[in-house]
Residue, then its C-alpha position, 0 to 999 in steps of 0.5 A: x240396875x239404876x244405870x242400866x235404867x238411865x241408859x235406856x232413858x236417854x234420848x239423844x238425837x243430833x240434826x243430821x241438817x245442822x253443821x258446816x254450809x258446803x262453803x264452810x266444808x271447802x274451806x276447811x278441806x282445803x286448810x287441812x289439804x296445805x296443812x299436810x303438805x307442810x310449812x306455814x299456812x296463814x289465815x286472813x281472819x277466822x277460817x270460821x266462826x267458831x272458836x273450837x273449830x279455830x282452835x283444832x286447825x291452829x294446833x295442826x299449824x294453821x295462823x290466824x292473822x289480821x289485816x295489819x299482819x297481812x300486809x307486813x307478809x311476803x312470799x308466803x301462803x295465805x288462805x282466802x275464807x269461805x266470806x270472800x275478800x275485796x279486790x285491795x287485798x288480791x291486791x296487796x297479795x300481788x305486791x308482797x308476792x303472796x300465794x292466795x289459797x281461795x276458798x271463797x264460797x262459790x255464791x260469795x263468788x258469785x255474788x261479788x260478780x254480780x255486784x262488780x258487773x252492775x258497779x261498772x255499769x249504773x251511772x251517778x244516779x243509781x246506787x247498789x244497797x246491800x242488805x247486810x251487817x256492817x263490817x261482817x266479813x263477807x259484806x266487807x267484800x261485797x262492798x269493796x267490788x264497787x270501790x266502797x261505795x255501796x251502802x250497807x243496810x240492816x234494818x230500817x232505821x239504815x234507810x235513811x242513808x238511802x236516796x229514794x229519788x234515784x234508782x236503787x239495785x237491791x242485793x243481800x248478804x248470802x247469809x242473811x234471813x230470807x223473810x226479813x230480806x223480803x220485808x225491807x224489800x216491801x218496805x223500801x219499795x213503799x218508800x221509792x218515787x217510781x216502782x221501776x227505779x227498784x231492782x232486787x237480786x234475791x241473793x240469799x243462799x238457799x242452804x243456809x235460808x233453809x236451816x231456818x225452817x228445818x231447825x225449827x221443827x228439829x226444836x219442835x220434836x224434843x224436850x230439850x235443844x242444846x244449840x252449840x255456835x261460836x260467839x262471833x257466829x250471826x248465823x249462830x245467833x239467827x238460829x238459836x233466836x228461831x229455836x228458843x221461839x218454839x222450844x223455850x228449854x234452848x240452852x246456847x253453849x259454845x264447848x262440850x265443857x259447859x254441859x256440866x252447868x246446865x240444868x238438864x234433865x237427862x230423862x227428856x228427849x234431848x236435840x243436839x243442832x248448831x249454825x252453819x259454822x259448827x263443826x260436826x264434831x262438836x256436836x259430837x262431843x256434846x253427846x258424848x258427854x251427855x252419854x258419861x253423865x249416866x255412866 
């Protein structure tokens, strides 16, 4: 009767809005599509920022590999992730004869045009800044559609690499928080001689900028949220900041395993969420594991 009892107290609820971007699922759909045909598949960097889901596809066969590993590889194939790569490494994929599966997500994509198309066309005084983290992935790429020449900028003590005598093209990070973009947006705008010489491209993805708002009242609504995202997660980190702000009993774990640590009191309503790189799955498993602590 006591479990009976427990049973019907458990109140589990995972964020139907939570899980992989739809940039995300493309790239893990078409990893597992090459896995099936056979043979080796390489992956430039981490398909994802989340080591489980890392893990799950690399015992299907996928292999995770650096840069430096990269360039020693001929006539294999090589998935591009959903962040985007910059023009040198199509182009080292060209000379050792490389076969680029790319499931760059069609913003990045997007994006990067954008970015290319307005490098070709500034003269000397005009420069393209990128609201971004430096060295991230996708910035990386960015930042290589103009020869290396962007400059990157996260908060405003990276202001001062700007020059604000000459005209500025004013990008974003397709991942980044919407509000902050537009708060250094103000703020560069302030700083600029002439207000003409600013030009902001809003290139932020809406899908991910609308995690924000929705994880929030997600938070609201239980007791209890177990946030489940990668270390290497920026989204993860952004999100989990967003929840413990409105529900102060946020626990941030990575695997289903760390459930037995956490002091939670199964008689709460408790919501399951994550970033934009965890996998469904593991939210999943989280549940299902809660469910056994009352079995």
């Amino acid at each position: 009767m006591i479990i009976l009892y427990k049973l019907f107290l458990l109140k589990i609820e995972i964020d139907k809005k939570s899980g992989f971007c739809f940039g995300v699922v493309k790239a893990i759909a078409k990893a597992e599509e090459e896995l099936a045909k056979g043979g080796p598949l390489y992956c430039l960097g981490d398909i994802v920022h989340n080591e489980e889901e890392v893990k799950r596809l690399e015992k299907m066969g996928l292999i995770t590999i650096d840069y430096e590993q990269f360039k020693q590889l001929h006539e294999v194939k090589v998935l591009i992730r959903a962040h985007g790569e910059p023009p040198l490494t199509y182009q080292i994929a060209r000379e050792n004869n490389i076969s680029l599966i790319d499931a760059t997500c069609p913003v990045v994509l997007k994006l990067q045009s954008s970015i290319k198309k307005t490098y070709e066309a500034i003269s000397s005084e005009e420069q393209i800044v990128i609201y971004g983290q430096e060295g991230h992935a996708e910035v990386r790429g960015l930042v290589g559609q103009t020869n290396d020449n962007a400059i990157v900028v996260e908060n405003e003590e990276d202001l001062k690499k700007i020059d604000f005598t000459k005209k500025i093209h004013l990008f974003s990070q397709t991942t980044k928080d919407l509000e902050s973009f537009n708060h250094l947006a103000t703020t560069i705008s302030e700083k600029i001689k002439k207000k003409e010489n600013l030009k902001i491209s809003d290139t932020i993805c809406r899908q991910v900028a609308n995690r924000i708002p929705n994880i929030t009242n997600f938070a609201q609504q239980h007791d209890i949220i177990l946030f489940i995202s990668g270390k290497k997660s920026s989204n993860g980190k952004v999100l989990f900041e967003h929840c413990k702000k409105v529900n102060p009993n946020t626990f941030y774990i990575y695997n289903c395993d760390q459930i037995d640590d956490l002091p939670i009191d199964l008689t709460k309503k408790i919501g399951i969420c994550g970033a934009t790189s965890t996998p469904k799955w593991l939210m999943e498993c989280v549940a299902e594991k809660l469910r056994q602590k009352v079995n």
